[in-house]
DOTORVEX-326928 format. One line per 2 residues: number of its first residue (from 1); their letters; for each residue x, y, z of N, C-alpha, C. Coordinates in steps of 0.001 Angstrom, whole numbers, plus 500000, padded with zeros to 6 digits. Layout:
<rs>
NUM) a) X:Y:Z:X:Y:Z:X:Y:Z | ...
</rs>
This chain:
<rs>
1) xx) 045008:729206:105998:045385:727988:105288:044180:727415:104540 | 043029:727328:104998:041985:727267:104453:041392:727847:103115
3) xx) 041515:729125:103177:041418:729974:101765:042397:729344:100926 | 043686:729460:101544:044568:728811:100064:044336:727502:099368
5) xx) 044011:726556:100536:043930:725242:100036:042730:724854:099316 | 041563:726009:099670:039984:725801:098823:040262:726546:097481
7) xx) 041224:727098:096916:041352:728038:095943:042736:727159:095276 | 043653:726630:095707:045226:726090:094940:044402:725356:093922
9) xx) 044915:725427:092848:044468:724589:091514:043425:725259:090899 | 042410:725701:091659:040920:726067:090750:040908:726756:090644
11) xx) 041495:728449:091042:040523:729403:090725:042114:730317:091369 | 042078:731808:090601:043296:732590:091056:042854:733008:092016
13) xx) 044050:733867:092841:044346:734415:093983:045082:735215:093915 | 044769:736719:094371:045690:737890:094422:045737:738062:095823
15) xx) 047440:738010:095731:047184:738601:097217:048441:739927:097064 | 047980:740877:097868:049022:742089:098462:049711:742334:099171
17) xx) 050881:742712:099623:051740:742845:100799:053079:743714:100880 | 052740:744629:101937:054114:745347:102005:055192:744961:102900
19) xx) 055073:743058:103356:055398:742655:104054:056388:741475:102996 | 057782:741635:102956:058512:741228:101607:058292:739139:102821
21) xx) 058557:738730:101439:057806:737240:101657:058972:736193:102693 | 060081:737233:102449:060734:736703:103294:060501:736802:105173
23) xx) 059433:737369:105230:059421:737925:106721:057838:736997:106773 | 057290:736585:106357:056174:735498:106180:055945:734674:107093
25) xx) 057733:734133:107521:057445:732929:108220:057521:733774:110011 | 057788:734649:110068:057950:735195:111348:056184:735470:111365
27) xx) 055717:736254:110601:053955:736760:110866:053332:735382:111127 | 053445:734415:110585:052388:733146:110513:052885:732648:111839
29) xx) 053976:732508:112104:053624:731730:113165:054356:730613:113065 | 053917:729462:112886:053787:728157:112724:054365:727795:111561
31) xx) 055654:727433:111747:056714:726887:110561:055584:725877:109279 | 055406:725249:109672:054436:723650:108844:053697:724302:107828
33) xx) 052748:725143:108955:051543:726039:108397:052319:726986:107526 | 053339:727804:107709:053786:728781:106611:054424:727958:105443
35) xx) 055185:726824:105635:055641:725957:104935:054506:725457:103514 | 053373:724988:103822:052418:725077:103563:051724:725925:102729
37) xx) 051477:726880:103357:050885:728011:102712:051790:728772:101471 | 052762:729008:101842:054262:729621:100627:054424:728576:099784
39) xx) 054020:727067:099686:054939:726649:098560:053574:726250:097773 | 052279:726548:098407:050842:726700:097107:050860:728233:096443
41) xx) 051394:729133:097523:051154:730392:096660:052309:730977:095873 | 053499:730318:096407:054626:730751:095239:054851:729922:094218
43) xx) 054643:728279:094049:055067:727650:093084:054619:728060:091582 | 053090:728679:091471:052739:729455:089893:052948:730697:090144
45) xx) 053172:731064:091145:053031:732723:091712:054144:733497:090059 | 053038:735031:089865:053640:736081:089203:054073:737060:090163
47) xx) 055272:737427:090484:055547:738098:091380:055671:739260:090962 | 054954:740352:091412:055836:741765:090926:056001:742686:092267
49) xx) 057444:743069:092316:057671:743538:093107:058054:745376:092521 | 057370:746072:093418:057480:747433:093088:058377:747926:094068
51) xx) 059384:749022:093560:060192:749627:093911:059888:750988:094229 | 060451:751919:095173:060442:753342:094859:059791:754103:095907
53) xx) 059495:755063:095539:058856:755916:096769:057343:755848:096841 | 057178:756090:098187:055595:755948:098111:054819:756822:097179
55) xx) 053812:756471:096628:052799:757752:095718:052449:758551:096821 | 051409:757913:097890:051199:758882:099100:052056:760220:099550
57) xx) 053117:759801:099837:054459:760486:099735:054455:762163:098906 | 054857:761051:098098:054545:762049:096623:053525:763043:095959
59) xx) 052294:762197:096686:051428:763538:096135:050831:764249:097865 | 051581:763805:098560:051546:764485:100053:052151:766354:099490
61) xx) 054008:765605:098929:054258:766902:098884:054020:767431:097558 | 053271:767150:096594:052402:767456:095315:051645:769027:096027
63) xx) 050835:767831:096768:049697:768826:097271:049905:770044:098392 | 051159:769775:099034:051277:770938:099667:052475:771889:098805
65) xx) 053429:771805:097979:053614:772711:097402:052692:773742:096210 | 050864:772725:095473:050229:774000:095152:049338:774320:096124
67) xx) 049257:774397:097217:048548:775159:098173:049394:776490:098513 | 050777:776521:098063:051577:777177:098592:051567:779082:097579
</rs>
């Protein structure tokens, strides 16, 4: 809560997650505190949400079909 609230207004913030934002309030904990924290980082928030298969995945079996 600290990071967000020294950073809301002044200065951007990227954050990452393969954890969809709806499941947020279960990780944090503390309703107030997630309450809190979600409505500084979504109210300008650019959201992009990526779809699809993992790359890992993908060049998992990349790489083992030219070994083959």
């Amino acid at each position: 809560m600290e990071l967000i609230e020294d950073r809301h207004g002044k200065t951007s913030l990227i954050i990452t997650s393969q954890l969809p934002v709806s499941k947020w309030f279960e990780v944090i904990g503390e309703k107030t505190i997630a309450d809190a924290i979600l409505d500084r980082i979504l109210h300008d928030a650019h959201r992009i949400e990526l779809k699809g298969d993992s790359m890992r995945k993908k060049r998992s079996v990349e790489s083992d079909v030219s070994y083959q």
